[in-house]
N, C-alpha and C positions, 0 to 999 in steps of 0.2 A: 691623491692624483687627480686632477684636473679633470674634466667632463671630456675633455676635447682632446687628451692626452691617449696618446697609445704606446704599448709596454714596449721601451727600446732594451737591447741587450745589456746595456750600459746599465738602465736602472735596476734590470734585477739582478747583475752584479753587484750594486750597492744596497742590496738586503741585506740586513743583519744576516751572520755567519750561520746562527743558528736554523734559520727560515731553509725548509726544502726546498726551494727556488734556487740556491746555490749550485744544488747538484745539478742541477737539468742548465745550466750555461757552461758553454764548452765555445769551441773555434767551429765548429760544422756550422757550414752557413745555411740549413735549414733551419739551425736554431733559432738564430736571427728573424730568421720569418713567423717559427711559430711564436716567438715570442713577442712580436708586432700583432699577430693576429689574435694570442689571446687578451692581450691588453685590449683593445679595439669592442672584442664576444663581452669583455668584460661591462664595459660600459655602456654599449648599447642593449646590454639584458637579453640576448640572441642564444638561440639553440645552439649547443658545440656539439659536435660528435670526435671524439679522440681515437684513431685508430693506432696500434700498435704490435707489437711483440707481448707477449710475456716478460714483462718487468721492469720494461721501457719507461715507465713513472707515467701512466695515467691518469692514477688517480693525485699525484704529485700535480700534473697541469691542472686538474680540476681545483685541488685545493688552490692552487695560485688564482685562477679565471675567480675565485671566490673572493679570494684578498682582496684582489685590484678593483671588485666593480664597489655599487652602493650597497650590495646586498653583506659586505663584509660582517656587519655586527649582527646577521640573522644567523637562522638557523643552514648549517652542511650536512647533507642527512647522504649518507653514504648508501648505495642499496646494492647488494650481489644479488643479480638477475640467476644468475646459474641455480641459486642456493634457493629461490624460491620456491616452495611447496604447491602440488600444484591444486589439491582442494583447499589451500588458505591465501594462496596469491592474492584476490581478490579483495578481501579482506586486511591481510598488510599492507596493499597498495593503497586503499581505497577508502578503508575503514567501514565501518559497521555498524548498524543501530543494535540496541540493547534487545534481546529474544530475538536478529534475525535470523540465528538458527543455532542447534544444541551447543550449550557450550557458552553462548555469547551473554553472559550474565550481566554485563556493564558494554556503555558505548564505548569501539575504539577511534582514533580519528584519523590513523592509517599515514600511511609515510608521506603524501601531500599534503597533508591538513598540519602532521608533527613542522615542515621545513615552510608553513607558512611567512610570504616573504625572503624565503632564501633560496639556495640550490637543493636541488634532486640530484644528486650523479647516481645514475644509472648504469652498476658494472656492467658487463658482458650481457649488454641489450641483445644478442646475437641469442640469447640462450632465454629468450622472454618468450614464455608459452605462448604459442598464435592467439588462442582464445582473448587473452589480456591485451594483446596492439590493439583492436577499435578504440580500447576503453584509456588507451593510454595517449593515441589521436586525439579522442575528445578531448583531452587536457593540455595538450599543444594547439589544436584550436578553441577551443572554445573557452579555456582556464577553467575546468567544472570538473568535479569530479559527483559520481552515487556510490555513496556507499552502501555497500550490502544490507539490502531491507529499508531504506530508503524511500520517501514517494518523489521527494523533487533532488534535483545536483546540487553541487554546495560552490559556489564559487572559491577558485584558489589562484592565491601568485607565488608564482615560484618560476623560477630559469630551473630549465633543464640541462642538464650535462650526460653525454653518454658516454660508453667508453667500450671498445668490442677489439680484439686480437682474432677475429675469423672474419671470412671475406662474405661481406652482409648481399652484397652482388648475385653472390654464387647462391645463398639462404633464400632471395628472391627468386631465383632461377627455378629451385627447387620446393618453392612454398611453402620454406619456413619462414618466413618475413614480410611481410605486408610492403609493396613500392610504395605507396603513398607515407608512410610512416618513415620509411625508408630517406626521405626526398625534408618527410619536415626536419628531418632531427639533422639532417646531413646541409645546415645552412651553412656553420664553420667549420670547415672539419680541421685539426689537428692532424698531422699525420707524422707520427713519432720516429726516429732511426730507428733501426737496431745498433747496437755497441759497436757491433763488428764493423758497422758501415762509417763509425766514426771512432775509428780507432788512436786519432790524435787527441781525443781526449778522455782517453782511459787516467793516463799521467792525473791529470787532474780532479778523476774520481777518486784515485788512488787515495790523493792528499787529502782531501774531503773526507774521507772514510778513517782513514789514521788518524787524522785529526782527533773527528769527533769518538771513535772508538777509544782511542787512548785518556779522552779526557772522561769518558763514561767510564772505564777501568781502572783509570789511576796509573798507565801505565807509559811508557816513552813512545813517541811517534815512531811510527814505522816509516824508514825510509830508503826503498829497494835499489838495488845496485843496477851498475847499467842494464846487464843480461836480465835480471831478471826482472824489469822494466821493457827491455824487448819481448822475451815469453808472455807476458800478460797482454800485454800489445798485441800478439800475433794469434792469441787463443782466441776463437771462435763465439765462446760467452751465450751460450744459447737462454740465458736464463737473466741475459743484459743486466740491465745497472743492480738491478737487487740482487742477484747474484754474485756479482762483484763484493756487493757489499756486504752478504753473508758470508764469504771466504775472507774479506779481511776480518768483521767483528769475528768469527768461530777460531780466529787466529789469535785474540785477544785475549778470550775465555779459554782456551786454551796455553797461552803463553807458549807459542810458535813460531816459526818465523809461516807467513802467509802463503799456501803452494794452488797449485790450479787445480780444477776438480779430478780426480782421476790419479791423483801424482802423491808421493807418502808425504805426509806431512815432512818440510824440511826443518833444520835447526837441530841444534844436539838440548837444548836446554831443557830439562825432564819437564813433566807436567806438573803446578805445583796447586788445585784444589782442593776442597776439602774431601772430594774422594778421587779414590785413584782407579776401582774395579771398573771392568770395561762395559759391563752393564749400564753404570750408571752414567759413562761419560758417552753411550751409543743414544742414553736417553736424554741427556742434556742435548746432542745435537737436532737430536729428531723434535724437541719442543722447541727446541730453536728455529727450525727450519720452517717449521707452523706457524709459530709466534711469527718470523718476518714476512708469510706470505699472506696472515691473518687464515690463517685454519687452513687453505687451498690445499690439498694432495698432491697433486696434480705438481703444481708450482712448488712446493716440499720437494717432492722426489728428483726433480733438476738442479735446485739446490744442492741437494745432497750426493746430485750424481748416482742418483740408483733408481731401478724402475719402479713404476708404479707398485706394482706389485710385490715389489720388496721390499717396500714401505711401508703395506699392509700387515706385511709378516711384522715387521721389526714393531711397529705398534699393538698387532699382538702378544709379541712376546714382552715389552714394556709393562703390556697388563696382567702378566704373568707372576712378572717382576716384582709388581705392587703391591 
């Protein structure tokens, strides 16, 4: 792509089939825009901030803002903000000199120094200890980071990408969030649907999803009848596109026809696995629902249509099982 070029809807239709760019084009003409404005973040090298839902694909637009700029052949260093520990933060983000404290037997060079010359996406920045924003400011202005034990900063280049589903507004209100940090990272913001809110092109996730599910399993495209093309249309989807997409793949692995969360599995065609007992196929779902939200609980349990906390249980009992 061209220096001067910005991401038209058109051209990320014509992404190979297989590129996750596929699924994030639909008929909603916010699409249109986000996808003019991440072509654009992409090649001027600019802060994005991605706001969204749960499942909305933000880390999908981050991987795309990566495709399209110069930073393509570097390093995409993914980072869950929620997931970070809070006496090693510091140290993952930052890195570390060798003896700067027990434990530290060798230098590490920390998630800035690993994605030298590429992106940082930075999930659920909403959930980034207060203590770590000054230090994550100084690397949006000043490109520097110290790593723990350290006497001078190290310069780094790296585009930043964020990504939060909570209202970062409302964090500042309450003084979980630094406004100055707030203001750097919020230069392009993304700001994603939900499914619901673009429910003309569910149809079209549908195909996408059968598509590519059938040809991972070796098995015949799924292709839904009028009704039940309206029902999916008209469900609510609180767990948006990934979820969409776990109720078709869990329909594959199963050899079902695909139903909405909540609803018995339809289709008469028995289950035809290498096991059949209900333990094992409670635990094939629940590593599945893991597997596509990458480990998240939280985002499992919606999935799966069951609470939190009876996700706990069933994971329990799993290790019971084993």
């Amino acid at each position: 792509m061209a220096s001067n070029e910005t991401l038209s809807l058109d051209s990320v239709a014509s992404l190979p089939p297989e590129d996750p760019a596929s699924i994030l084009v639909g008929d909603d003409p916010s699409i249109n825009r986000i996808a003019h404005h991440t072509g654009r973040a992409a090649q001027v090298e600019c802060t994005v901030l991605i706001t969204g839902e749960t499942g909305t694909g933000k880390e999908v637009w981050a991987r795309l803002l990566h495709r399209l700029g110069p930073r393509h052949n570097k390093p995409f260093v993914p980072v869950n903000c929620a997931a970070l520990t809070a006496t090693l933060a510091e140290s993952q983000l930052f890195g570390h000199e060798r003896g700067a404290f027990t434990g530290a037997a060798g230098e590490s060079l920390g998630v800035f120094r690993a994605a030298q010359g590429g992106i940082v996406f930075l999930d659920e920045i909403g959930d980034m200890p207060l203590e770590l924003q000054p230090k994550l400011l100084r690397v949006l202005q000043e490109g520097e980071v110290t790593p723990v034990g350290a006497a001078r900063p190290i310069h780094v280049d790296v585009q930043i990408c964020a990504a939060t589903n909570c209202n970062l507004e409302k964090a500042m209100s309450e003084g979980r969030f630094r406004e100055d940090l707030y203001y750097r990272l919020n230069l392009v913001e993304l700001s994603l649907p939900s499914l619901r809110n673009r429910a003309q092109d569910i149809p079209k996730f549908i195909n996408y999803f059968s598509r590519k599910f059938a040809a991972q399993y070796d098995r015949p495209v799924w292709q839904p009848d009028a009704n039940t093309l309206r029902r999916f249309c008209e469900y609510r989807w609180p767990g948006n596109i990934r979820q969409l997409g776990f109720v078709i793949e869990q329909s594959y692995v199963l050899e079902c026809e695909p139903s909405l969360p909540g609803s018995p599995m339809s289709g008469e065609k028995p289950v035809s696995l290498p096991y059949t007992d209900l333990a094992k196929l409670r635990r094939a779902a629940v590593e599945q629902a893991l597997l596509t939200t990458g480990g998240h609980k939280g985002q499992a349990s919606e999935l799966l249509g069951v609470h939190p906390n009876t996700l706990t249980r069933l994971l329990a009992q799993i290790a019971d099982d084993k």
